[in-house]
N, CA, C and O of each residue as an XYZ file, in Angstrom:
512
protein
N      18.169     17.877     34.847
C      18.836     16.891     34.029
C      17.787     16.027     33.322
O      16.747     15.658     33.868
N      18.164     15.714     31.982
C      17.120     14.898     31.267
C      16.797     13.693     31.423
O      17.860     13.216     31.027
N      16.294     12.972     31.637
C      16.481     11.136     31.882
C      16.367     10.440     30.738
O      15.431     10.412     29.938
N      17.950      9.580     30.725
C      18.437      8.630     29.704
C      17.326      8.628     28.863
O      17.348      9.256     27.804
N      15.976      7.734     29.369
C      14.793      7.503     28.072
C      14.917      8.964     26.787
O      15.066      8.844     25.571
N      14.805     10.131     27.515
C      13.927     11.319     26.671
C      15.505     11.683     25.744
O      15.564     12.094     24.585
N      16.679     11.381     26.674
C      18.224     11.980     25.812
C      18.471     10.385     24.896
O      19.493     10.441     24.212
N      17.906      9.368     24.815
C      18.122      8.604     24.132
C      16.595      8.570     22.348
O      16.728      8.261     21.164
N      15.681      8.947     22.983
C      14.252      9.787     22.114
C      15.074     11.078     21.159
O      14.744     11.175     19.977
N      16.182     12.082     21.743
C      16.484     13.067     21.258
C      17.825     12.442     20.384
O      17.943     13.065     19.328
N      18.470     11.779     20.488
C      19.674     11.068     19.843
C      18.965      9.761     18.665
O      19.752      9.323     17.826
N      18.218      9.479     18.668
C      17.423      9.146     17.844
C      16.164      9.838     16.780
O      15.566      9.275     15.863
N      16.072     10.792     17.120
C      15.433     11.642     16.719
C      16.385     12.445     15.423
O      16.152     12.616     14.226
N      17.765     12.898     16.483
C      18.690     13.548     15.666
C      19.436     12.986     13.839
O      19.587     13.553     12.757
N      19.718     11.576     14.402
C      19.790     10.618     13.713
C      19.049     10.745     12.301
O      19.454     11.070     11.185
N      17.758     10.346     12.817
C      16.681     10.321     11.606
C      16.760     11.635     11.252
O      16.865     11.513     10.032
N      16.784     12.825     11.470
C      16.972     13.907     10.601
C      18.270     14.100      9.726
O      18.351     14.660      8.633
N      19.201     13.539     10.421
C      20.447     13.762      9.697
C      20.518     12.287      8.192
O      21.038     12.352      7.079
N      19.761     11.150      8.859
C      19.432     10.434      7.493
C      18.702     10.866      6.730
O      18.895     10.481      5.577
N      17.835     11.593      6.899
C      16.901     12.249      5.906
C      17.540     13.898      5.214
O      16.906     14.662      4.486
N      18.444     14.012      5.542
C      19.310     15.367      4.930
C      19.529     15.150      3.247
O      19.478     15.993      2.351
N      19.759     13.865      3.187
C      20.155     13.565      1.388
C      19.252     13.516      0.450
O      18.302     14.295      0.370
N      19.466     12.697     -0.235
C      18.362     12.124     -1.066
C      17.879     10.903     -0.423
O      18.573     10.122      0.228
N      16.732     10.816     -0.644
C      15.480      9.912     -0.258
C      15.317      8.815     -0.965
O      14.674      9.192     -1.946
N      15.595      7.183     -1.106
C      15.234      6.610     -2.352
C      13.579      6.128     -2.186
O      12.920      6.624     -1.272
N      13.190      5.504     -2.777
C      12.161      4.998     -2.659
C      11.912      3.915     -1.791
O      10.794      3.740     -1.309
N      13.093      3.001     -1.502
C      12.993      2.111     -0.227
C      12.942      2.339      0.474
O      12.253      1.859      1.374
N      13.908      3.548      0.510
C      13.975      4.310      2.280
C      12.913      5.138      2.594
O      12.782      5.608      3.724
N      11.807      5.450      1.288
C      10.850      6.184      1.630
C       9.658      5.074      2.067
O       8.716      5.509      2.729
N       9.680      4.013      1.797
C       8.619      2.851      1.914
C       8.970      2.828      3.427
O       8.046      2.910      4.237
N      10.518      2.698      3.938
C      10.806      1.985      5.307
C      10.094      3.229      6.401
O       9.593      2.929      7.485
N      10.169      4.605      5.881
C       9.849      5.628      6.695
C       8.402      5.126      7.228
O       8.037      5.089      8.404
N       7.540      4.683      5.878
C       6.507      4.822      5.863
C       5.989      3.804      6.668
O       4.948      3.920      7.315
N       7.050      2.308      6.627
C       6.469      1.729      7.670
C       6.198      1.959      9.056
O       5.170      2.007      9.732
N       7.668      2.112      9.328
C       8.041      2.739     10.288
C       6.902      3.541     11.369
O       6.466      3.223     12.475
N       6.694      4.566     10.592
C       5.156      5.089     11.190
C       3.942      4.415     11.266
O       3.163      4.534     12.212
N       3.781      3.786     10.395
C       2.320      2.764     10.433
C       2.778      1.426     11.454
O       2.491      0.282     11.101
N       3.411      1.653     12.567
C       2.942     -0.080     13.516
C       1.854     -0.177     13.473
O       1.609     -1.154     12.765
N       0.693      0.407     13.928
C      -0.486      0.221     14.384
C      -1.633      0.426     13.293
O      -2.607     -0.316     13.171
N      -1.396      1.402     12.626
C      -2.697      2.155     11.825
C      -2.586      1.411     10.065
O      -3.635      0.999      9.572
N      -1.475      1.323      9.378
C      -1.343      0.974      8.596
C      -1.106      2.243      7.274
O      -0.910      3.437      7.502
N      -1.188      1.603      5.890
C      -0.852      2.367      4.838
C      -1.861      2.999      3.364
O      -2.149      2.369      2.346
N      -2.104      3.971      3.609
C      -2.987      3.795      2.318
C      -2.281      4.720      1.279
O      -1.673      5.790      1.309
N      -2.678      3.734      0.279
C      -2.062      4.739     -1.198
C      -3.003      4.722     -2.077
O      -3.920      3.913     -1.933
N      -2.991      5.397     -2.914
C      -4.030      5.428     -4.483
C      -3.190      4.940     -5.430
O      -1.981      5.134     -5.552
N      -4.143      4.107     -6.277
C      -3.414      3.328     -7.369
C      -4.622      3.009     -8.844
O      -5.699      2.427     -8.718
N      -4.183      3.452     -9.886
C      -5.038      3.594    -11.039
C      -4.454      2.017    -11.845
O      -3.364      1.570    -12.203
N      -6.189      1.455    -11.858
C      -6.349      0.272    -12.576
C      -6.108      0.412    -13.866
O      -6.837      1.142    -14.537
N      -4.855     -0.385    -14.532
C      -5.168     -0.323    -15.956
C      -5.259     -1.817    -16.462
O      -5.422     -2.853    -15.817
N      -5.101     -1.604    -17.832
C      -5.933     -2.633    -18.536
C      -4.984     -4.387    -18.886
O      -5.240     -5.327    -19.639
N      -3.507     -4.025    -17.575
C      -3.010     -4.867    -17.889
C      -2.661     -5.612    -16.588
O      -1.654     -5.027    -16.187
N      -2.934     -6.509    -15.791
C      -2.584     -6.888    -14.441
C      -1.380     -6.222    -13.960
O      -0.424     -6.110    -14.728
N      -1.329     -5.818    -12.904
C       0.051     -5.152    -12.501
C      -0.584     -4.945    -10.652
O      -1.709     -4.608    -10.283
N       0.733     -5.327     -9.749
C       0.505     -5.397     -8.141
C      -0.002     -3.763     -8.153
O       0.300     -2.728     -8.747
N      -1.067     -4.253     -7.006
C      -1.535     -2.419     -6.747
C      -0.607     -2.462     -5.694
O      -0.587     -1.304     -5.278
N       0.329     -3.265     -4.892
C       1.101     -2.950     -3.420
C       2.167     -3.262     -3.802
O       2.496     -4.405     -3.485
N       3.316     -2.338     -4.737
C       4.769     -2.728     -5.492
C       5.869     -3.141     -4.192
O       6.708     -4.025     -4.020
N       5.195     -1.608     -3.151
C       6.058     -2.066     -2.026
C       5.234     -2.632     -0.985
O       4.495     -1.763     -0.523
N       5.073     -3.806     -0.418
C       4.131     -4.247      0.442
C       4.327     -3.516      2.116
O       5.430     -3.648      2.646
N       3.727     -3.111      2.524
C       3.802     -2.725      4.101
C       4.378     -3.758      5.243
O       3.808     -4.793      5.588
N       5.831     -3.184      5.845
C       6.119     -4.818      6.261
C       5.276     -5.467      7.452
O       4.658     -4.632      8.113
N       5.150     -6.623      7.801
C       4.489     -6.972      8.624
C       2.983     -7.329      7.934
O       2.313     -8.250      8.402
N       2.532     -6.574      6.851
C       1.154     -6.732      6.424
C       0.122     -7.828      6.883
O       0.343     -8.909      6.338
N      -0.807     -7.826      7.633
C      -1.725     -8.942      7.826
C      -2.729     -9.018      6.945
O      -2.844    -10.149      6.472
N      -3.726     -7.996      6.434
C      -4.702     -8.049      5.395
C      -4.519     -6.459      4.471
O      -3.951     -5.446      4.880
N      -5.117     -6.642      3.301
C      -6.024     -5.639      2.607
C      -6.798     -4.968      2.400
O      -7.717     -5.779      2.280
N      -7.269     -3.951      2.227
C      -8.266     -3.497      1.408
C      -8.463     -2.464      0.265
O      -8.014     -1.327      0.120
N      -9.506     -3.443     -0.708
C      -9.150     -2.380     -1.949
C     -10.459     -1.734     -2.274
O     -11.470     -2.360     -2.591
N     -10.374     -0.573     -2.182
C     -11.638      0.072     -2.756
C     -11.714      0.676     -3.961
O     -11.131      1.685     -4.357
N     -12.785     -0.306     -4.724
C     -12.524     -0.010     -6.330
C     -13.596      1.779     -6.145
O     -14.794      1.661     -5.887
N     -12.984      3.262     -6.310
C     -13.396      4.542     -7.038
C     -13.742      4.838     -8.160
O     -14.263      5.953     -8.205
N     -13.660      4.166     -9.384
C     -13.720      4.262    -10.322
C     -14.888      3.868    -10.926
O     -15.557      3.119    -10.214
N     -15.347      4.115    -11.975
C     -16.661      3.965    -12.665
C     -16.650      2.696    -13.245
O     -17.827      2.410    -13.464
N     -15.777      1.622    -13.671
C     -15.379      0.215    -13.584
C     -15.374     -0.594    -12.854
O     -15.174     -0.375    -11.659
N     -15.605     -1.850    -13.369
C     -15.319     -3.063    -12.441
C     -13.785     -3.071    -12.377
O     -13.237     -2.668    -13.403
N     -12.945     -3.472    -11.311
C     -12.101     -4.610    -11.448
C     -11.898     -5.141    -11.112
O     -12.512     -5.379    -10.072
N     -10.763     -6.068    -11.511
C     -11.021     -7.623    -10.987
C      -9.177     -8.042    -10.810
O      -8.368     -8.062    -11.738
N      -8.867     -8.369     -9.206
C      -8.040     -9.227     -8.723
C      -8.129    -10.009     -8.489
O      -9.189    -10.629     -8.568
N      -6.541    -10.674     -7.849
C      -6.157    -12.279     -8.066
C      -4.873    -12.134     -6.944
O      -3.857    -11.439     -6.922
N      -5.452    -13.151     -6.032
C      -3.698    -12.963     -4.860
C      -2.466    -13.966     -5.731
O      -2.507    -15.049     -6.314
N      -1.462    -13.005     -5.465
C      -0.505    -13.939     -6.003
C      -0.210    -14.737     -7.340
O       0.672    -15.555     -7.602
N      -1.247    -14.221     -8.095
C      -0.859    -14.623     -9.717
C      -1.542    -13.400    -10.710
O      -2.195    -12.598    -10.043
N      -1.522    -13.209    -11.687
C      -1.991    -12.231    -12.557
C      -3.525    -12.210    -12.484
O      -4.130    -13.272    -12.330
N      -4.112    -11.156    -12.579
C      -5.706    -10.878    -12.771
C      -5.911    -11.067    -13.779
O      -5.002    -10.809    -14.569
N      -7.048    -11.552    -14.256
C      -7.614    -11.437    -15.955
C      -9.055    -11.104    -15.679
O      -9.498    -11.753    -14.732
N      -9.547    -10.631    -15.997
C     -10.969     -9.627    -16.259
C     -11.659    -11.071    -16.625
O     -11.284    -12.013    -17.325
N     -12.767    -10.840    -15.886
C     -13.965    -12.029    -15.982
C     -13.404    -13.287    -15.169
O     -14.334    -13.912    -14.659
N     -12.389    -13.728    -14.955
C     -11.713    -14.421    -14.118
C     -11.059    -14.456    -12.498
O     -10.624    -15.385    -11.818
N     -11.207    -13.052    -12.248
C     -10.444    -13.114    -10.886
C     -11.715    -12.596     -9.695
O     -12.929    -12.760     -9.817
N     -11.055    -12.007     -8.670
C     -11.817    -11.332     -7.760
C     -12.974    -10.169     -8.075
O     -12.404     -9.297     -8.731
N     -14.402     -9.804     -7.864
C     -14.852     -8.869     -9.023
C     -14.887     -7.919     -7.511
O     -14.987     -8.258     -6.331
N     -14.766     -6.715     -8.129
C     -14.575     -5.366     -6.818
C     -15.333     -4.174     -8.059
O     -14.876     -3.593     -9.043
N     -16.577     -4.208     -7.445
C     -17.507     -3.456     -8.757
C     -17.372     -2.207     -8.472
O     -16.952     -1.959     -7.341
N     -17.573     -1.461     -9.070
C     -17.578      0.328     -9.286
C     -18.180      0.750     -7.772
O     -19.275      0.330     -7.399
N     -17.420      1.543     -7.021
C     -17.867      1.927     -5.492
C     -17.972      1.010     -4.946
O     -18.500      1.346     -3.886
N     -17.758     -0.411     -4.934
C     -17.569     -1.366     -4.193
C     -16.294     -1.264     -3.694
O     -15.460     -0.548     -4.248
N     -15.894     -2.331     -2.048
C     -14.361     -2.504     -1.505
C     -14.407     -4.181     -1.481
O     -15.377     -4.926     -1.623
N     -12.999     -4.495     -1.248
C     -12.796     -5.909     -0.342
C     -11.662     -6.253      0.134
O     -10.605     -6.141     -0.487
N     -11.803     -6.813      1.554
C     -10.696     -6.619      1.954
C     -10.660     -8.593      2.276
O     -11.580     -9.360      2.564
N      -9.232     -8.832      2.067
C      -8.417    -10.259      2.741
C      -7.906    -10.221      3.446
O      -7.934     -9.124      4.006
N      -7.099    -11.171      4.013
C      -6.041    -10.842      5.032
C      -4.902    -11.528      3.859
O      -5.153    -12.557      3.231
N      -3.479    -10.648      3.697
C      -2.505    -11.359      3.327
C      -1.891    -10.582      3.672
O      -1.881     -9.401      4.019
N      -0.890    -12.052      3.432
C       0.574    -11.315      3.875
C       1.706    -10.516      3.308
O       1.542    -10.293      2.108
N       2.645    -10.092      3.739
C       3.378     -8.930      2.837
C       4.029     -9.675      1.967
O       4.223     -9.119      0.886
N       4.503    -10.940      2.098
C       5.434    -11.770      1.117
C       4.323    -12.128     -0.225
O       4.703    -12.574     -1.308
N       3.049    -11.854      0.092
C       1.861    -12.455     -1.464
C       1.676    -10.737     -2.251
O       1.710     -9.617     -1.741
N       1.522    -11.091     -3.354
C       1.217     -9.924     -3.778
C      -0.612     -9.711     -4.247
O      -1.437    -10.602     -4.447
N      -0.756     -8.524     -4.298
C      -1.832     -8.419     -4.663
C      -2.235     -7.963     -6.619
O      -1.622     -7.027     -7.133
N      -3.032     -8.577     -7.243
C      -2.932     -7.813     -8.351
C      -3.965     -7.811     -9.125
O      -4.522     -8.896     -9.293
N      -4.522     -6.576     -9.827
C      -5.974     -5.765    -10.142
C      -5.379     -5.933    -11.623
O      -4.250     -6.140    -12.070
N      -6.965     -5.706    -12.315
C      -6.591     -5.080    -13.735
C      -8.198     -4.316    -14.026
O      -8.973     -4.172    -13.081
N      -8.449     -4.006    -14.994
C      -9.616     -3.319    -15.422
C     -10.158     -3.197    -17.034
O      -9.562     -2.467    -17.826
N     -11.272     -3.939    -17.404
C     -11.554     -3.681    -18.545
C     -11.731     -2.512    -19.386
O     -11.968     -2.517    -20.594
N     -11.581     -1.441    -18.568
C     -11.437      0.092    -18.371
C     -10.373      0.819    -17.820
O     -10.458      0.958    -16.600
N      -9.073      1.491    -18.540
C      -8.193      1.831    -17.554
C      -8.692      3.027    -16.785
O      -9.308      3.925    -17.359
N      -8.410      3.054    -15.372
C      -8.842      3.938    -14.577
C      -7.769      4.903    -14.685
O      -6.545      4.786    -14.753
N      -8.758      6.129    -14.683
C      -8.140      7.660    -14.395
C      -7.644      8.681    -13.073
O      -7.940      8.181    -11.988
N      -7.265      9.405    -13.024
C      -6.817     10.236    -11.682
C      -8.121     10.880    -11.337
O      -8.661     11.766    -11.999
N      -8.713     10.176     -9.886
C      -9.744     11.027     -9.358
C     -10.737      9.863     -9.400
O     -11.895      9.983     -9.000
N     -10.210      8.687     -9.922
C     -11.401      7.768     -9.822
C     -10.483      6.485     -9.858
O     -10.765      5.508    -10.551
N      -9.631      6.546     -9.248
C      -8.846      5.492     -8.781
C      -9.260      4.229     -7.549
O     -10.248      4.287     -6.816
N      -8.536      3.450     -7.558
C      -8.601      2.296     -6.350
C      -7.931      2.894     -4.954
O      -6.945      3.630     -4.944
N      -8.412      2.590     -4.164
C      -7.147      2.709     -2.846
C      -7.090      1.688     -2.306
O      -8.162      1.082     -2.296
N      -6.100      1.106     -1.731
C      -5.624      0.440     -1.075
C      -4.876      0.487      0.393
O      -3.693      0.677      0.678
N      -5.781      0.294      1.030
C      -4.918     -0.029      2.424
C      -4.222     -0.937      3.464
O      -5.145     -1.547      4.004
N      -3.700     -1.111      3.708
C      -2.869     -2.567      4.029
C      -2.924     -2.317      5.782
O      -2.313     -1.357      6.251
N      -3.422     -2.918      6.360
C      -2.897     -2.936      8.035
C      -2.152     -4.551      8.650
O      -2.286     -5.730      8.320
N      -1.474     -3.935      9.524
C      -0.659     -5.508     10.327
C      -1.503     -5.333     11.491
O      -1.423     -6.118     12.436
């Protein structure tokens, strides 16, 4: 006989497959994603362009800090919580990183005097 814990692991288990049978939206794909990251956290790739815009649209919930590692052959330059402007904000130079601690409710946001391309992008990783 199975014990409650492992038949309550398998009824939850079942669950999440049968929510995942449909379509997927993008929230529910962010929540998956938290979901899995308690501990380790989230990384995505995100291409700097030439107009401030959040590199973390969906923030990781729980988020305690950042880090952004500028890939690209450009500087760029963020700003927590208000728009970036080039020569004005945070500078994160070509193969340079930096990481803060913020929280999931602040946003983060890059821009680049250079828009960055696929393959020489920023990443960003967020851990709680």
């Amino acid at each position: 006989m199975h014990s409650p814990r492992k038949m309550l692991g398998a009824i939850a288990l079942a669950t999440t497959i049968g929510a995942l049978s449909g379509p997927v939206t993008a929230a529910a794909q962010a929540t998956l994603v938290d979901a899995s990251a308690k501990s380790t956290g989230k990384t995505t790739e995100f291409l700097v362009g030439i107009s401030s815009s959040t590199v973390s649209p969906l923030p990781l919930f729980g988020r305690r800090a950042v880090e952004v590692q500028n890939n690209g052959p450009a500087t760029i330059y963020c700003a927590i919580g208000v728009p970036a402007v080039v020569g004005h904000s945070r500078v994160v130079a070509a193969g340079a990183s930096w990481s803060v601690n913020l929280g999931d409710g602040v946003s983060l946001n890059c821009i680049a005097s250079v828009a960055q391309v696929s393959g020489a992008a920023t990443i960003v990783t967020e851990v709680r």
